[in-house]
C-alpha positions as CSV (number, residue, x, y, z in Angstrom):
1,X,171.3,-145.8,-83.1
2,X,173.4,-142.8,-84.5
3,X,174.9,-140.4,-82.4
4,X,174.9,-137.6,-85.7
5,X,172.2,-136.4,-87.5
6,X,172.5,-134.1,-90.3
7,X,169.7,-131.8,-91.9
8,X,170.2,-129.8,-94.5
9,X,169.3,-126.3,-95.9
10,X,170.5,-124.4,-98.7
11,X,174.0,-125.2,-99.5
12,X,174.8,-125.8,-95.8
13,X,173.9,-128.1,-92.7
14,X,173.1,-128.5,-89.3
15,X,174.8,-131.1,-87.6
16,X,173.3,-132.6,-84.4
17,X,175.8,-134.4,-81.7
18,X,176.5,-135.3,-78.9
19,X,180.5,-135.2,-79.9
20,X,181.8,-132.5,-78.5
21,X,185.0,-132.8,-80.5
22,X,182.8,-131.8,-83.4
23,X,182.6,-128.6,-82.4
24,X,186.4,-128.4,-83.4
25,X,185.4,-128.5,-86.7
26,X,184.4,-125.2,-89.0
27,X,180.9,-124.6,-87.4
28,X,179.6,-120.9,-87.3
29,X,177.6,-121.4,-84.7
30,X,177.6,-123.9,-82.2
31,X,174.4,-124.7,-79.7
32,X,174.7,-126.1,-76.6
33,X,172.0,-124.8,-74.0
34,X,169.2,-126.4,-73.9
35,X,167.0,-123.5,-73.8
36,X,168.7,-122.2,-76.9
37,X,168.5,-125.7,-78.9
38,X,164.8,-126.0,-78.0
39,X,164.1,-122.3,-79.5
40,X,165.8,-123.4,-82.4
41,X,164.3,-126.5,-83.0
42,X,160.7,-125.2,-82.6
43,X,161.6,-122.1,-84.9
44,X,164.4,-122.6,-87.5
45,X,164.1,-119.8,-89.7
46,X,167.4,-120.4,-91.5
47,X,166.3,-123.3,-92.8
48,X,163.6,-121.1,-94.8
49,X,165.0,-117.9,-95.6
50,X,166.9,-119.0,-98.9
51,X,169.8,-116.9,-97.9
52,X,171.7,-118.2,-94.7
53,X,174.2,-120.6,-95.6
54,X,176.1,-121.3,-92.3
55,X,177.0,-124.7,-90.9
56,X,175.5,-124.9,-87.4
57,X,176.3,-127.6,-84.6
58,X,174.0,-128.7,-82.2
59,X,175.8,-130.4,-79.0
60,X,172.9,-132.4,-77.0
61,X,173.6,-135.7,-74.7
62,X,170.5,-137.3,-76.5
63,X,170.5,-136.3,-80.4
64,X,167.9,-138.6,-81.5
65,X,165.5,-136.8,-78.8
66,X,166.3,-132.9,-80.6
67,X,165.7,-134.5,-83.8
68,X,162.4,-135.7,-83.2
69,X,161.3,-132.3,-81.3
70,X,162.2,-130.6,-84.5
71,X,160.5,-132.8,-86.2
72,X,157.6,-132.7,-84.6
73,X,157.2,-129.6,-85.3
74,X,157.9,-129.5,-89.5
75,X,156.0,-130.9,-92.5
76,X,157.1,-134.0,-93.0
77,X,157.5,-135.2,-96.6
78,X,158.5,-139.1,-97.0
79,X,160.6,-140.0,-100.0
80,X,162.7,-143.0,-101.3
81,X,165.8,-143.5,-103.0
82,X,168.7,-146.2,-104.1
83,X,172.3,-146.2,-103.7
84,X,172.6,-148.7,-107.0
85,X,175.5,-150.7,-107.5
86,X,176.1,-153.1,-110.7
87,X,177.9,-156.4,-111.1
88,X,181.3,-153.7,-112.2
89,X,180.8,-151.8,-108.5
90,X,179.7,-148.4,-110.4
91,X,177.2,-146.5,-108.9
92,X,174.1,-145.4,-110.5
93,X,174.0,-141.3,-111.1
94,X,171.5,-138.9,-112.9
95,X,171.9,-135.5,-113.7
96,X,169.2,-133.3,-112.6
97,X,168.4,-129.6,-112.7
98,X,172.2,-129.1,-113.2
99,X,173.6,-131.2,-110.5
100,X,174.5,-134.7,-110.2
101,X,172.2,-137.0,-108.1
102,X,171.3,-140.2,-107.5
103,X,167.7,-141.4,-108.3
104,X,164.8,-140.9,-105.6
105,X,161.1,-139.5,-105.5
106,X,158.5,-139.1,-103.0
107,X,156.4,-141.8,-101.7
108,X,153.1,-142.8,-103.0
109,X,150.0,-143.3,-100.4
110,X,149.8,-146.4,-99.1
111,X,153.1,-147.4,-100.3
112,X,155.5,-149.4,-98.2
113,X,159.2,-146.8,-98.6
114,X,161.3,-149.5,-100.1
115,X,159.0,-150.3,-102.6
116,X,158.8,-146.7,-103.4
117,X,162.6,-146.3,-103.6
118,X,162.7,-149.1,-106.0
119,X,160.1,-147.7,-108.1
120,X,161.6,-144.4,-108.3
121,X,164.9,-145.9,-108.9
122,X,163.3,-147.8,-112.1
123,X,161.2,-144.7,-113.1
124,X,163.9,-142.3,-113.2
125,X,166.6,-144.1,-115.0
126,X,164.9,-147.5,-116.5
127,X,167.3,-149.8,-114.4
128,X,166.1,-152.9,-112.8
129,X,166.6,-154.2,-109.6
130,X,167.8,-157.3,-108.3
131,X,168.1,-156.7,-104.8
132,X,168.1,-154.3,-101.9
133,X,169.4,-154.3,-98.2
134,X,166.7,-153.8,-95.8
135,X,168.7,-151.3,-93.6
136,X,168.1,-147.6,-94.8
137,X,169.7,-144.6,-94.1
138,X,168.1,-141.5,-93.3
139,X,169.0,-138.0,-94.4
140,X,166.9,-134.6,-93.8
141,X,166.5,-131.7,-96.4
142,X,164.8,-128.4,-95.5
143,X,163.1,-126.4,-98.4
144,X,159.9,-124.8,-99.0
145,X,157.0,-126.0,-101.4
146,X,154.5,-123.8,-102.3
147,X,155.1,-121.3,-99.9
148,X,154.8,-123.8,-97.0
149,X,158.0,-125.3,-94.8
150,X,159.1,-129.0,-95.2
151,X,161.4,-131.6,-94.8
152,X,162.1,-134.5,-96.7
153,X,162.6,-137.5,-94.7
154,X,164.9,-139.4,-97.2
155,X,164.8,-143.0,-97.1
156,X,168.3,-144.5,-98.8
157,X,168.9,-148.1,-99.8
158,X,171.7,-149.8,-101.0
159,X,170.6,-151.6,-104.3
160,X,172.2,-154.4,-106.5
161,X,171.2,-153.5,-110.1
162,X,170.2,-156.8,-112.2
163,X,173.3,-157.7,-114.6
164,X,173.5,-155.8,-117.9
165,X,171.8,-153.1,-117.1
166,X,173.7,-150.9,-119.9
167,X,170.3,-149.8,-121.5
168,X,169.7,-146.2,-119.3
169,X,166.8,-144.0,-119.4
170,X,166.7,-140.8,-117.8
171,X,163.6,-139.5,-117.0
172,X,162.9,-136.4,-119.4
173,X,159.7,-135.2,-117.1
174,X,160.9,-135.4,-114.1
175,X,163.5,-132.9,-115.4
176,X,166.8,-135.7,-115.6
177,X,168.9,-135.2,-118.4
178,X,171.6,-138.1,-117.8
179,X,172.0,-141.3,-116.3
180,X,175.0,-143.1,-115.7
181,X,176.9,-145.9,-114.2
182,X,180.0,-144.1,-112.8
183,X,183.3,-145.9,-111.7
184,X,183.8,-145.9,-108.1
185,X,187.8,-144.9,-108.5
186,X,185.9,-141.6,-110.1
187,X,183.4,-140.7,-108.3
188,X,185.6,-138.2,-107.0
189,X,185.5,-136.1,-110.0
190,X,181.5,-135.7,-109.3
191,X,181.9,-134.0,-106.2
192,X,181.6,-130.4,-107.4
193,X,178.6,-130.6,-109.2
194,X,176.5,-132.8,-106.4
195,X,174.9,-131.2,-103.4
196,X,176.2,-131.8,-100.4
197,X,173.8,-134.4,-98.9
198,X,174.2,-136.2,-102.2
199,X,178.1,-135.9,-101.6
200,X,178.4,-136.9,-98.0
201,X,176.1,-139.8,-98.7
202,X,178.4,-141.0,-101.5
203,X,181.6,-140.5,-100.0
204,X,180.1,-142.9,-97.2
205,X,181.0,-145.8,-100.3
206,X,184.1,-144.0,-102.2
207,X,186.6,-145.8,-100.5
């Protein structure tokens, strides 16, 4: 199990670890006490204010235990999504509400999370899949829907796109204006216009 886990808010994150060297890095605020990190977790109003953007680090000897108290108390929203490779190692990208992304969508009722990230992944850009790996990784997003506080509990999995899958379409109403395959020597050039769970989960496969 990870020792990291990162949710994030806004244009920032909060980083939970039990690596103190962490806290080297450029934190604004950095949580140690336990009484402190279990008022935070049970009442994160940064995450909801749509103004604070400040990276916060959470040092705790058992990370995976804060994350679930936090999310015990959140609404939890699941959703899917692929990390799609083809046959030339270029990773699948859409552009969405003016940032670059990679496809994903919430999951259906009843619907086993893989299958939804495939379905998504096909929906949104028209690209078939051959395979998947049954590992996923798990990222956090804080926002508000309708007025209510939620987190999307982000399935990822890494996806091997069926050969000659050239013929891309994005999916106009779910607001995606571009797909394409993108060259993993360039995905560099993407990081400015990606958010920065899109970008931290890419640059997981740049090298």
């Amino acid at each position: 199990m990870t020792d990291n886990y990162r949710i994030y808010y806004n244009n920032a994150l909060v980083l939970i670890s039990k690596d103190t060297p962490q806290s080297n890095k450029k934190f604004t605020k950095v949580i140690s006490d336990t009484k402190e990190i279990a008022q935070f977790t049970a009442n994160p109003v940064i995450f909801y204010d749509g103004l604070t953007n400040e990276n916060v680090l959470i040092l705790a000897a058992e990370p995976e235990l804060v994350l679930s108290d936090f999310l015990e108390h959140q609404e939890i929203i699941l959703a899917g999504g692929g990390i799609v490779w083809n046959e030339k190692d270029e990773l699948l990208m859409i552009h969405r509400r003016g940032h670059w992304d990679l496809a994903k969508g919430k999951i259906e009722r009843n619907e086993k999370i893989v299958d939804g990230a495939m379905r998504e992944v096909e929906e949104e850009t028209g690209v078939k899949i051959k395979s998947v790996e049954e590992t996923a990784i798990h990222t956090y997003h804080a926002y508000k829907l309708k007025g209510r506080n939620c987190i999307k509990e982000t399935s990822w999995y890494v996806m091997k796109a069926k050969e000659d899958q050239n013929k891309l379409v994005p999916q106009t109403e779910e607001d995606i204006e571009d797909v394409r395959w993108v060259k993993r020597t360039d995905l560099s050039k993407y990081k400015e216009g990606c958010y920065p769970l899109i970008w931290d989960l890419i640059e997981q496969f740049q090298q």
